[in-house]
N, C-alpha and C positions, 0 to 999 in steps of 0.2 A: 508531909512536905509543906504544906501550911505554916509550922512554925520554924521552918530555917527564913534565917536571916537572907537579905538582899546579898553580904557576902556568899553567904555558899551556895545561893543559887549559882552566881555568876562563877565560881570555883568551877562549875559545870558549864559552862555557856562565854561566849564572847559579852564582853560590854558592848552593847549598844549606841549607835550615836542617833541620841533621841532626834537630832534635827531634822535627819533621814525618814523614808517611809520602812515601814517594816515588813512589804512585799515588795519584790523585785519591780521595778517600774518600766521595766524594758519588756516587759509582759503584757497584754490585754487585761487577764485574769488577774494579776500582782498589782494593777490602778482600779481596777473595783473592788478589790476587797479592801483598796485604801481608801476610795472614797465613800463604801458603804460605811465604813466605818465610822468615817467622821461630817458624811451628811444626814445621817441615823436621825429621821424626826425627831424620836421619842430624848436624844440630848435637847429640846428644847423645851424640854422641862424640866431640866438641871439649872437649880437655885444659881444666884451670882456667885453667895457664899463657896459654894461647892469649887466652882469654876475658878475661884481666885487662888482655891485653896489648888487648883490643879495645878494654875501657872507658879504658883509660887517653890514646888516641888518639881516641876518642869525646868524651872530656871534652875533650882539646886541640882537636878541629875547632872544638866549640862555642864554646871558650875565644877562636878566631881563634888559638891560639897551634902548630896541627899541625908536624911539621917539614917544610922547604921542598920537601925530595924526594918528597911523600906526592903520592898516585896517587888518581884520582877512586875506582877501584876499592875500595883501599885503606882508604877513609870508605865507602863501600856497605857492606863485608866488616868493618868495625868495625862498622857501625850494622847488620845484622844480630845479629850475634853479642851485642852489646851487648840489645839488646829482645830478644832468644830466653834468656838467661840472669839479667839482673836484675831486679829488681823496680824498677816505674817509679815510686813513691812513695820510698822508700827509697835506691836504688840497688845494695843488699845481692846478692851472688852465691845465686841461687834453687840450693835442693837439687834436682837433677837432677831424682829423681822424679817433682816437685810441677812441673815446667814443663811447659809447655803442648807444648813438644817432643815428653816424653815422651808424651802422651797417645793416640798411634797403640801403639808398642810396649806399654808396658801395660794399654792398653785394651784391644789383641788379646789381649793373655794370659788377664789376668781373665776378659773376655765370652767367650771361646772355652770357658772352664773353667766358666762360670756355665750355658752352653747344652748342654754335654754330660752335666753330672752335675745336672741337674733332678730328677732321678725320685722320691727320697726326701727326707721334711724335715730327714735330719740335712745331706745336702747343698745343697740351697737355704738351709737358714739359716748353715751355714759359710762360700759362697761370698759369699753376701750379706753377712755379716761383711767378708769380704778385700774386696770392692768398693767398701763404704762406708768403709773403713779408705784404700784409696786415692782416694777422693772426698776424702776430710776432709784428705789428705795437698796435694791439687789445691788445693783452695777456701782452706786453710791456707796454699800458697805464694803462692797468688794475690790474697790479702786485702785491702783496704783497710787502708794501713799509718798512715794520717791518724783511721783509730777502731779501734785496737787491741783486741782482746778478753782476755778474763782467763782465767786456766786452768778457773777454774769452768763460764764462757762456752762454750768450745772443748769441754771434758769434754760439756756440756749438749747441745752441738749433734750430738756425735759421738754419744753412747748414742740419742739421738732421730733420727738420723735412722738409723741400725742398725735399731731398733728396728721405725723405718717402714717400712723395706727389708723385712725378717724376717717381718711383718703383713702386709703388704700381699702377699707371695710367697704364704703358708700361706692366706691366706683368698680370694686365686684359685685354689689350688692346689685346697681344697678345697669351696669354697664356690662355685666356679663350671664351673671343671673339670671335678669328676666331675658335676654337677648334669646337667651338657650332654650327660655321655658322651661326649666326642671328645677323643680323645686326642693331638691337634695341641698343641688348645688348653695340656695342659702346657707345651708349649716358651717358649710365651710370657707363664711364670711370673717368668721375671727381668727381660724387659723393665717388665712390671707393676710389678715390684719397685724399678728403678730411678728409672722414671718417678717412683713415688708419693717416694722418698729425696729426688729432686733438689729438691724442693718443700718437703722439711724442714730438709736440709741445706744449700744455699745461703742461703736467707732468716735459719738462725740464726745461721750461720758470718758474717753482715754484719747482725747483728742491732741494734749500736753504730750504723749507719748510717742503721738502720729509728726509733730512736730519740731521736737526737740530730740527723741529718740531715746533706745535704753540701753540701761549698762547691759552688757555683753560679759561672758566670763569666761575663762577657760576650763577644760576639763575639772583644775580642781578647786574652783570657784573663785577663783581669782579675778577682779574685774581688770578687762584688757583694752576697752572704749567705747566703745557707742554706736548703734545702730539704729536707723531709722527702720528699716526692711524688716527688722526683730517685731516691733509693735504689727505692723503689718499682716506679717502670717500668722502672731499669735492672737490679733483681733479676731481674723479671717477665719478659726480655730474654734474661737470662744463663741463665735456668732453660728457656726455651724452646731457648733455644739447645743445650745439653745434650745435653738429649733430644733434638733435630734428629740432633746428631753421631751419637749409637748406634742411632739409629732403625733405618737402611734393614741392618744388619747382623744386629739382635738381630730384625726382623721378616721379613725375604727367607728371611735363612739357614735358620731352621724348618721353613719347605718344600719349601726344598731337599731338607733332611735325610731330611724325611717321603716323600718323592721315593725316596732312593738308599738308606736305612737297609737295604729289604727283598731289594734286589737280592744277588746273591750274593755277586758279587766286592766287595761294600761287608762282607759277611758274613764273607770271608775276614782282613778287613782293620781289625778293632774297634780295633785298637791306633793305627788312626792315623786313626781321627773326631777326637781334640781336638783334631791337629795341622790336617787338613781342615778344620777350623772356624775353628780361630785364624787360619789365611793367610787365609779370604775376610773374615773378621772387619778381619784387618791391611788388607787391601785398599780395605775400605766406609771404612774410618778415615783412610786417608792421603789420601783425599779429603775426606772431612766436616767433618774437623777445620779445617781453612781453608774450607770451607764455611757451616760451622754457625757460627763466628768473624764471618766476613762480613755475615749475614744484616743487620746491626742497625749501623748507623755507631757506633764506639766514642767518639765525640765524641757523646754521646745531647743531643736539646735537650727543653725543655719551656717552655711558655709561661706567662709572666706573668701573664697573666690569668687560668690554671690555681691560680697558685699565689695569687693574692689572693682567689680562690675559694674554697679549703679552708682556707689556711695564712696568713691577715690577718696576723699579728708578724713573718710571716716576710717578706710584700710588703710589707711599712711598713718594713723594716730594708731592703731591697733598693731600695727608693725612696729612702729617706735615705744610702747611700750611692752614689745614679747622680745627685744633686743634682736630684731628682722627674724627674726621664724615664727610669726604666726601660724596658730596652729589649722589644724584640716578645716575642724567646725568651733563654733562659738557657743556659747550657752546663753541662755536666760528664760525667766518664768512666763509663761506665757498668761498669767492671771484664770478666772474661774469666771 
């Protein structure tokens, strides 16, 4: 089977429309095996070369123009690689860091480093620094490339949600922590921390989107106007989601710790709690991350009747151009 050609595979099988996912997405099960697929750590160590070579057979499949020799595989292994590297408004090669790839491998590093050095405010407010610095790096790769923001924008969204991260650490740290007197409750100063960030820095980082609104589409993708209310629920979406992913890491792991901290042979061995930390941290992530992806169909809908409810110019323009039958529900992306 190896050496049949890309025709005679498909002689057996439907053509594919590469732009779609290749599990049913109206599934739970059918969004994680799309997102395991293409937030797979290990593609971040797929060369550029490789990557360019994907989009450029990506864009032929689409085109109907692939060459004759190409392998069903071949379009899988492009269309991965293609969604796990560029940005789907744009098409532009994503910086490494800022892809959702990375988000197991730096998110162990980070949370591993956020959970071990709590104890003082000059490190809670550093590490919250570095975290929110690669939030902004994430939320920055990941953008809505259709409502662009301005350096001012981006500046705004970065010091505020630092900001919120930093506050929100120091005034669990102190304000409820020692109040309680248990000293668990420190470790679960940065999940605090992150939590309260995700709610400042997502919402501002797509703030263009909160204001202006987004295209909307009908069932078969056709854009039909614009919604404000769209941005909204699929912020509210992405920001839960988030949180989902770092949840079970930044909240088990704590007890773990408080568990084995006092033991001896944990006592012999201080030099490698971070690295203890970061693997189970790597571990809750290499899951979650297509997990917490999944929860929400990236295809978000919302209903027309929702939006002639709140947003009347915006259901009169969506009505005038479905020639007065707009449909049940609308469509659009709700971003990562």
């Amino acid at each position: 089977m190896e050496s049949d050609s890309f025709e005679q595979i498909l002689s057996e099988m439907a053509r594919v429309d590469i732009t779609q996912p290749l599990y049913d997405q109206s599934t739970f099960i059918g969004r994680f095996k799309h997102f395991a697929a293409i937030t797979n750590p290990l593609l971040t160590l797929t060369s550029e070369k490789e990557l360019l070579a994907a989009k450029e057979l990506y864009l032929q499949y689409k085109a109907g123009k692939e060459p004759s020799d190409t392998k069903f595989e071949d379009v899988v292994r492009a269309k991965t690689l293609y969604e796990s590297a560029f940005h789907p408004d744009s098409g532009e090669l994503q910086n490494v860091f800022g892809r959702m790839t990375f988000q197991m491998p730096g998110g162990c590093l980070v949370t591993g480093a956020m959970l071990q050095w709590y104890r003082t405010p000059v490190a809670v407010v550093f590490w919250q620094w570095v975290n929110q610095s690669f939030n902004a790096l994430v939320n920055y790769t990941n953008r809505n490339a259709n409502s662009p923001l301005t350096t001012t924008q981006m500046g705004v969204a970065y010091v505020s949600a630092t900001s919120a991260a930093m506050g929100a650490a120091l005034v669990f740290k102190y304000g409820v922590q020692k109040r309680a007197k248990n000293p668990i409750l420190a470790r679960f100063v940065p999940f605090v921390a992150v939590a309260a960030a995700n709610w400042v820095n997502i919402p501002l980082m797509r703030q263009n989107e909160l204001t202006l609104g987004l295209d909307v589409c009908d069932e078969n993708g056709n854009i039909v106007g614009k919604s404000r209310l769209a941005p909204v629920k699929g912020i509210s979406q992405v920001v839960t989601s988030r949180i989902i992913m770092c949840a079970p890491g930044m909240l088990i792991l704590p007890f773990i710790m408080e568990r084995l901290e006092p033991k001896a042979w944990m006592k012999r061995i201080k030099w490698a709690h971070v690295g203890i930390q970061t693997a189970v941290v790597g571990a809750c992530l290499t899951f979650m991350v297509p997990t917490a992806c999944a929860l929400f169909p990236q295809k978000c809908k919302i209903s027309t009747d929702t939006i002639k409810r709140f947003e009347k110019e915006n259901y009169e323009e969506i009505v005038k151009n479905t020639g007065g039958k707009p449909p049940q529900y609308v469509y659009f992306n709700k971003g990562l």
